[in-house]
Each structure stands twice: as structure tokens, then as C-alpha cells.
C-alpha positions as YAML, in Angstrom:
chain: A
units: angstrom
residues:
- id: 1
  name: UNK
  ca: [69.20, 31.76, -104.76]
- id: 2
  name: UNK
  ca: [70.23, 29.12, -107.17]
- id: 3
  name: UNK
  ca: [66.70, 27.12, -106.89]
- id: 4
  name: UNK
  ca: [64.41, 31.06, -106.64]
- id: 5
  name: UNK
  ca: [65.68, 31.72, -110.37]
- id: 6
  name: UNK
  ca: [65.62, 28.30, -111.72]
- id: 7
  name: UNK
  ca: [61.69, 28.65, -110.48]
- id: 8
  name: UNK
  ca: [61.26, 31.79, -111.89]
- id: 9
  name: UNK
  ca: [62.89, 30.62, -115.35]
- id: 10
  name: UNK
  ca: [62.56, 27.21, -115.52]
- id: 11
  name: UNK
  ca: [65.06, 27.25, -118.40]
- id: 12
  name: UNK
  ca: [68.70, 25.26, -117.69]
- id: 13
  name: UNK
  ca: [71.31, 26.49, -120.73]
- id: 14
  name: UNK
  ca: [73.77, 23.77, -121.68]
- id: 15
  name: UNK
  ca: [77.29, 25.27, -123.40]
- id: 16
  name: UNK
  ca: [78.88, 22.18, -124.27]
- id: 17
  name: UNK
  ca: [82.18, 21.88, -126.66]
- id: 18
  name: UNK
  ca: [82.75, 25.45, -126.33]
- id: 19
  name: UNK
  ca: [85.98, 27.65, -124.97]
- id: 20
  name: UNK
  ca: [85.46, 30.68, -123.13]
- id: 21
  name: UNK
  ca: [85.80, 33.37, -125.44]
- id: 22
  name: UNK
  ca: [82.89, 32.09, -127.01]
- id: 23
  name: UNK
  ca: [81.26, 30.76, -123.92]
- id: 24
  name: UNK
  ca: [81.61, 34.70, -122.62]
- id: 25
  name: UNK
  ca: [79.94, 36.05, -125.55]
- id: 26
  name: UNK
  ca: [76.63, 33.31, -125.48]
- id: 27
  name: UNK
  ca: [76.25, 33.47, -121.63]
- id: 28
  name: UNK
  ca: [75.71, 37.70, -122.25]
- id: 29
  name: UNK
  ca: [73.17, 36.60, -124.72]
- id: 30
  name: UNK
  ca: [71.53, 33.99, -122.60]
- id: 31
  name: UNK
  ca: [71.60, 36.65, -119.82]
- id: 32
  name: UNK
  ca: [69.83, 39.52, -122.44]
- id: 33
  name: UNK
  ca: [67.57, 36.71, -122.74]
- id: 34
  name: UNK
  ca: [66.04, 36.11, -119.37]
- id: 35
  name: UNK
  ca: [68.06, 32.87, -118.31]
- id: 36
  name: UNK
  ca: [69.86, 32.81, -115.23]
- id: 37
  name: UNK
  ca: [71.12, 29.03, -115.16]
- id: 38
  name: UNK
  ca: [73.93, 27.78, -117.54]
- id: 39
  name: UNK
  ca: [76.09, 24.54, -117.01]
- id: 40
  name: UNK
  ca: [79.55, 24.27, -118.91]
- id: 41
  name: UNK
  ca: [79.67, 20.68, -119.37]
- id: 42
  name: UNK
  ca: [83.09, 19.45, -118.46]
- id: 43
  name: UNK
  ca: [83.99, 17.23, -121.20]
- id: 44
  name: UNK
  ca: [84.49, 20.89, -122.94]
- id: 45
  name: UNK
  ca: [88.09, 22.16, -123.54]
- id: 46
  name: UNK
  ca: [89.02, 24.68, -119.97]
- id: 47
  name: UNK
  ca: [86.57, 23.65, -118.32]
- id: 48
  name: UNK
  ca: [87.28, 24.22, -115.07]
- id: 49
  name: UNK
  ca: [89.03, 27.93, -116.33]
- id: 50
  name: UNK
  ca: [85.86, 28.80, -118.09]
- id: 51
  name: UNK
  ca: [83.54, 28.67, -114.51]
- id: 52
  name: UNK
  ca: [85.44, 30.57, -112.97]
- id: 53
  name: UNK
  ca: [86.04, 33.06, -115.47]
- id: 54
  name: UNK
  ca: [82.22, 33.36, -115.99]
- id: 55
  name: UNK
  ca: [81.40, 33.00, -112.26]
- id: 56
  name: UNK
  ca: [83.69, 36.23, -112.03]
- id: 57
  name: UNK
  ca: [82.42, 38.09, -114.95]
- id: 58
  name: UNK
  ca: [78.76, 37.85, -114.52]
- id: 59
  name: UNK
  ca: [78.49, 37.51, -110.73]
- id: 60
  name: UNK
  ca: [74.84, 37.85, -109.84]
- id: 61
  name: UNK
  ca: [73.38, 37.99, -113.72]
- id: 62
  name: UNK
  ca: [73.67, 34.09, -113.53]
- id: 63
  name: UNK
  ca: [74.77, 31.31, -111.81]
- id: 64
  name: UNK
  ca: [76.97, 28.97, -113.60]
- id: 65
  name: UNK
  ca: [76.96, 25.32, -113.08]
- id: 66
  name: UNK
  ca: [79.16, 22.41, -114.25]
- id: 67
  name: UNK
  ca: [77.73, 19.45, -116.51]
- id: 68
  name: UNK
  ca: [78.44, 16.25, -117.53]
- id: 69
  name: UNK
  ca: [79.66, 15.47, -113.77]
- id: 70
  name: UNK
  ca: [80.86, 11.70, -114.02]
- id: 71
  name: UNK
  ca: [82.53, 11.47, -110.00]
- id: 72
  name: UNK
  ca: [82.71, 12.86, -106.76]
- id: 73
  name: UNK
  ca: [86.55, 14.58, -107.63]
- id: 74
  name: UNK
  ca: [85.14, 16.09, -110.78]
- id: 75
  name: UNK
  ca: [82.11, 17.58, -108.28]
- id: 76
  name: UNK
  ca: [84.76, 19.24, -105.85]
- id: 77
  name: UNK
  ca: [86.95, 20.23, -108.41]
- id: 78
  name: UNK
  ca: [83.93, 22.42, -110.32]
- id: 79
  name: UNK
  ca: [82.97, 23.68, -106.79]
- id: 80
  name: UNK
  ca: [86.32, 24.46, -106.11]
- id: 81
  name: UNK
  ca: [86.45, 26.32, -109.34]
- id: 82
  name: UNK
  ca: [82.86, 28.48, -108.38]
- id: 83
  name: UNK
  ca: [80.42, 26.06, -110.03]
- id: 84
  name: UNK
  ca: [76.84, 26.81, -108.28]
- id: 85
  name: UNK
  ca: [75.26, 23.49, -108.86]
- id: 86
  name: UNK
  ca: [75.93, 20.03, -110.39]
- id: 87
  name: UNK
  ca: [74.71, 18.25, -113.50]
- id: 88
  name: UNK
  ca: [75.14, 14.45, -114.29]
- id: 89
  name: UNK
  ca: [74.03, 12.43, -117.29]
- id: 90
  name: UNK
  ca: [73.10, 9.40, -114.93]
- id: 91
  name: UNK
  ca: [72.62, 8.50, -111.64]
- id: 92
  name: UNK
  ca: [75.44, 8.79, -108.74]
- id: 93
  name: UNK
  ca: [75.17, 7.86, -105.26]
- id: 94
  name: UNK
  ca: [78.36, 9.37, -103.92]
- id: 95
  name: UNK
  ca: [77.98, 12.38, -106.41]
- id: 96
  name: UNK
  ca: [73.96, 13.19, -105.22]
- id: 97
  name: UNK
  ca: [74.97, 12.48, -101.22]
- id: 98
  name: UNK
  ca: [78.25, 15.17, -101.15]
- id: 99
  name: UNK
  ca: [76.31, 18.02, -102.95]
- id: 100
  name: UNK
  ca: [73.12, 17.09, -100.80]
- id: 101
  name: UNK
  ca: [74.82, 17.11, -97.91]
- id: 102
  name: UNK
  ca: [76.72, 20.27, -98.57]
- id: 103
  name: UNK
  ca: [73.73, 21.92, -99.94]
- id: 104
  name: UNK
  ca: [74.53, 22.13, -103.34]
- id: 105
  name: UNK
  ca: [72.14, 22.18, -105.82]
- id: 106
  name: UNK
  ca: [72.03, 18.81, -107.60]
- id: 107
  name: UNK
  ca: [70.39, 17.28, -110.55]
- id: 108
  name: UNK
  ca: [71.48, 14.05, -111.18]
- id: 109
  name: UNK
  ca: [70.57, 12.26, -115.17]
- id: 110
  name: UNK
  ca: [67.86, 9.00, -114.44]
- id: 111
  name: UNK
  ca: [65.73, 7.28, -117.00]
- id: 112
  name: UNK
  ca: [63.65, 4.76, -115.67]
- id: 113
  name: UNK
  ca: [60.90, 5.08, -112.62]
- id: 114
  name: UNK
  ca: [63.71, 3.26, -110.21]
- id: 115
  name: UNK
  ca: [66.48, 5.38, -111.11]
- id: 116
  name: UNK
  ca: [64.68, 8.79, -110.36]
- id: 117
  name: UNK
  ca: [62.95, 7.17, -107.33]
- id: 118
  name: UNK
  ca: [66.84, 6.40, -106.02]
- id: 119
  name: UNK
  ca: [68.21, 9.53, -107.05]
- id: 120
  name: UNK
  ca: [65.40, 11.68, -104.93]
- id: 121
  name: UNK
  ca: [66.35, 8.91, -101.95]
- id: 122
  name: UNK
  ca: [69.62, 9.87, -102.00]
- id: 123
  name: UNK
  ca: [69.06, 13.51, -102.01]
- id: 124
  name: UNK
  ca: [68.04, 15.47, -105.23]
- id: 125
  name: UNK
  ca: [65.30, 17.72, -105.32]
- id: 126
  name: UNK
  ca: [65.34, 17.52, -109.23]
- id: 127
  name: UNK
  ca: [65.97, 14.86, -111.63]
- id: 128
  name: UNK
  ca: [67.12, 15.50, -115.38]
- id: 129
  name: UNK
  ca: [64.97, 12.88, -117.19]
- id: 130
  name: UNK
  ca: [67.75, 11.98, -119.84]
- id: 131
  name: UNK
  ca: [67.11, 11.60, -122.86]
- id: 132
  name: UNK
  ca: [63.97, 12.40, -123.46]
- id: 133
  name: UNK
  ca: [64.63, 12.95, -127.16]
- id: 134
  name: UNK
  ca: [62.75, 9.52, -128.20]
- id: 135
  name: UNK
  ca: [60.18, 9.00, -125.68]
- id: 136
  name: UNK
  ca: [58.57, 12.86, -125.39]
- id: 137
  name: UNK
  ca: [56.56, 14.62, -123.47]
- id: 138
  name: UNK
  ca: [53.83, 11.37, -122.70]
- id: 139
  name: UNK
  ca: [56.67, 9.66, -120.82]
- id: 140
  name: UNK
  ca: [56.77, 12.74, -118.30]
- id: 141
  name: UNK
  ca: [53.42, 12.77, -117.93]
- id: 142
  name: UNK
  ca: [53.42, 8.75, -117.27]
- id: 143
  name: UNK
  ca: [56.81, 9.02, -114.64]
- id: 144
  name: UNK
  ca: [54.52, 11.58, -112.54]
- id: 145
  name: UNK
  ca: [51.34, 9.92, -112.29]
- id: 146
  name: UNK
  ca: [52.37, 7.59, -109.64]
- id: 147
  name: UNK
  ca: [55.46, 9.85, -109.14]
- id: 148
  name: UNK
  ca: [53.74, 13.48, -108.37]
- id: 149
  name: UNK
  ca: [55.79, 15.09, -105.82]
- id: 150
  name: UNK
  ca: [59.13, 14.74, -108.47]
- id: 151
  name: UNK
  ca: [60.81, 17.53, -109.69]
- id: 152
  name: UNK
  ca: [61.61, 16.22, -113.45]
- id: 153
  name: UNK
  ca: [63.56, 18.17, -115.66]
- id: 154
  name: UNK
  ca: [63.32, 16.97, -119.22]
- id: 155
  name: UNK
  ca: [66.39, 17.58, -121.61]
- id: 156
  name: UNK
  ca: [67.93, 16.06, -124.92]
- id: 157
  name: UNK
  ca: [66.27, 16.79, -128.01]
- id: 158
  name: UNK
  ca: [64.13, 20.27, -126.16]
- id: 159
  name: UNK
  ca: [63.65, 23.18, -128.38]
- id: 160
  name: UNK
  ca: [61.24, 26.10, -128.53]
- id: 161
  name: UNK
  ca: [58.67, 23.92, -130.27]
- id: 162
  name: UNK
  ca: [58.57, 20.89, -128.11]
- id: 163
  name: UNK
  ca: [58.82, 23.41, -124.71]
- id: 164
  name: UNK
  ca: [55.26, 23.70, -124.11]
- id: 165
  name: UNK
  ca: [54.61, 19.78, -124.41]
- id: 166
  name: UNK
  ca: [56.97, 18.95, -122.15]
- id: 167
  name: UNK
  ca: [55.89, 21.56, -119.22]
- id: 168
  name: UNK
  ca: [52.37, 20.90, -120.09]
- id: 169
  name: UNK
  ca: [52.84, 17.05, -119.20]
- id: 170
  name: UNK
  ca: [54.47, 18.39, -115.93]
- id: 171
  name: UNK
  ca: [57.86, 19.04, -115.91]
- id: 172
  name: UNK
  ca: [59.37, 21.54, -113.80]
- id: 173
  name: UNK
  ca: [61.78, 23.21, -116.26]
- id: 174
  name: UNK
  ca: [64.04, 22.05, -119.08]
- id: 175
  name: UNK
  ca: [67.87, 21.57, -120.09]
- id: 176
  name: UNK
  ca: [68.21, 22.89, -123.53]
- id: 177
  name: UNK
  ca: [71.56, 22.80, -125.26]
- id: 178
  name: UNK
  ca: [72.22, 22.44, -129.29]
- id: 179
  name: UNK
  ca: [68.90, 23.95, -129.96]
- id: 180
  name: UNK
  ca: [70.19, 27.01, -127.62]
- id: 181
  name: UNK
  ca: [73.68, 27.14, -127.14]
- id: 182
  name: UNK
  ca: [75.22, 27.34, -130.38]
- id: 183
  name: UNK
  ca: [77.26, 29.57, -132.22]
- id: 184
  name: UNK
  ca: [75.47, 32.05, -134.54]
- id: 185
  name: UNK
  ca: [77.15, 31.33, -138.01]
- id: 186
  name: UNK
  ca: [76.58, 35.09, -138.93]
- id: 187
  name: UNK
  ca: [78.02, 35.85, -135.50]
- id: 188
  name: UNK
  ca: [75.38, 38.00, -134.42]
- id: 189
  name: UNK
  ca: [74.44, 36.49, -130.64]
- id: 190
  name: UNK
  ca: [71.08, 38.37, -130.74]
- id: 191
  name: UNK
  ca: [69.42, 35.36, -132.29]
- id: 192
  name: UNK
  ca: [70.39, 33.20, -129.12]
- id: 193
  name: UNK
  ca: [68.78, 36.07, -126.97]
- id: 194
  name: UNK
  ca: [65.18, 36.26, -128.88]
- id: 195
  name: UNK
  ca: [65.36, 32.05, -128.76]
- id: 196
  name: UNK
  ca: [66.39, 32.25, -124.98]
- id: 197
  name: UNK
  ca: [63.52, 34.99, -124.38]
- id: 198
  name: UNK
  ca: [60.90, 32.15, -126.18]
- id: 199
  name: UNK
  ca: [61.79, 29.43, -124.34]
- id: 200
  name: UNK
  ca: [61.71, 31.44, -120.58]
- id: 201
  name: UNK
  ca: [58.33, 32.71, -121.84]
- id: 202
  name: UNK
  ca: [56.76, 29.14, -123.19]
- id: 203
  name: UNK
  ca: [58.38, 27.91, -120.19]
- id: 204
  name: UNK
  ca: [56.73, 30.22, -117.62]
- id: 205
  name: UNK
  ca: [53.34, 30.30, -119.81]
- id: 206
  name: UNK
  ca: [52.53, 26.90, -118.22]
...
């Protein structure tokens, strides 16, 4: 179910440094706004209490994954808590092997053509290209000439006017966090909504 509306979306939302009464009001919005994947990065205060809060609250509106996944106790411990897949900023052998073998949706951080060859060897289906901030869309295209068959997801630095370049050069769908998941000064969440609705659209225009 996870992997269905991650194709039909293609759009990963990243809440990071936020607490949930604030994560509860931006996951409606991102919700209102067609995406139906968000990761709480773990590094962010409750954690653990926000997932599970969230995974509570919205049910079957979205499925809420954990971020910024460093080890294989930090993996069970946002399972545990109702975390529907896993997020890393690099590349894990012991992390990618438990959720692959427990069928838990997986996408593990790689940079270089070795690292996202290893991390699809030891079981991901998708590999966050991280960061792609200075290299852009060319080095997605470049990873997948000799690489075709990869799922690449590009994130760090993705907005709604860099979206198109990156699916157009072939990746599967994006992480998008700062650009997306930040609180509206005015406090009026709509905002995050009309960007979310943008990005799903540039996203599935491809």
C-alpha cells in the first residue's frame, strides 16, 4: 500500500525539527494537498511520540515514516512506534537487510554509483540520492544510464522549480523538506497545501 501511493504521488514530505502539535497541523495540509508519504526525521524532539500520534490520527490518509534512521535499534524502535517505512541519510547494511527482510519499505541515503549499486544488493527497491543539492538533475540522469533498472529518489535542495528537472532526468519521485515542510509565518497552512498540490502535479506530469 505503502509503495501503490508513493507511485501514484511520487512526492516523499520530510517534517524535520518539528513537535507534534505542529507536525499535526502540516501533515492535514500535506494530506489536503495530495501527498500520502511523510517521514518525521528522528533527530526531531518526540520523535518516536509524534508517529504514533500521527499514525493514529490520520490512519489511511497517509502513511508516516521515520527519517534520519542512523541503526538497526532506531529502525525497530520507529516500527515499534507505527512507522510504515524507513529513511536513512547513507548507506546501512544491517539497517537495508532487517526492513528487507521484514518487508518494510526501505530507502536507504547513497551518493556515488557503488553505494546505490550496494544498497539495491542488499535489498532496497529505492535509493534516496543524497544530496543532490550541488550536483542536479544531470547527475541522475548520468547514475541511470548504466544504472536503468534503479529506483532513485532525489532529495536535498528539491523545490517546485527544480521538480520537473529532476523527474525529467529519471527519477522516480522526490524527498522534499524545507522547501515543503515549514511553518507558515502567517500561520495559515493553506500555502503548504497549494505547494504540496504543485509538486504531486509536476511530479506526476512526467
Amino acid at each position: 500500500m505503502v509503495e501503490h501511493d508513493f507511485f501514484l504521488t511520487r512526492v516523499i514530505a520530510i517534517a524535520r525539527g518539528m513537535e507534534y502539535d505542529d507536525l499535526r497541523r502540516l501533515v492535514r495540509a500535506l494530506i489536503d494537498g495530495r501527498i500520502r508519504l511523510a517521514e518525521v526525521t528522528l533527530n526531531s524532539k518526540g520523535a518516536l511520540n509524534s508517529i504514533a500520534k500521527l499514525k493514529e490520527m490520520y490512519q489511511d490518509e497517509i502513511h508516516i515514516g521515520a527519517g534520519t534512521v542512523l541503526n538497526l535499534q532506531a529502525v525497530k524502535d520507529a516500527v515499534s512506534a507505527g512507522a510504515e517505512f524507513i529513511v536513512t541519510p547513507n548507506m546501512n547494511k544491517q539497517v537495508i537487510s532487517y526492513c528487507a527482510e521484514r518487508d518494510i519499505l526501505i530507502t536507504p541515503g547513497a551518493f556515488t554509483p557503488t553505494e546505490i549499486i550496494e544498497a539495491v544488493q542488499f535489498g532496497a527497491k529505492y535509493v534516496k540520492v543524497f544530496p543532490i543539492r550541488s550536483l542536479g538533475a544531470g547527475y541522475i540522469k548520468d547514475i541511470l544510464a548504466p544504472l536503468s533498472d534503479v529506483k532513485l529518489i532525489a532529495v536535498g535542495g528539491v523545490d517546485d522549480k527544480n521538480a520537473g528537472q529532476y523527474m525529467g532526468a529519471g527519477a522516480y519521485g522526490l524527498g522534499v523538506g524545507g522547501n515543503l515542510c515549514k511553518l507558515p509565518e502567517d500561520g495559515d497552512f493553506f500555502h503548504i497545501t497549494e505547494y504540496a498540490k504543485k509538486l504531486v502535479e509536476t511530479c506526476c506530469a512526467v
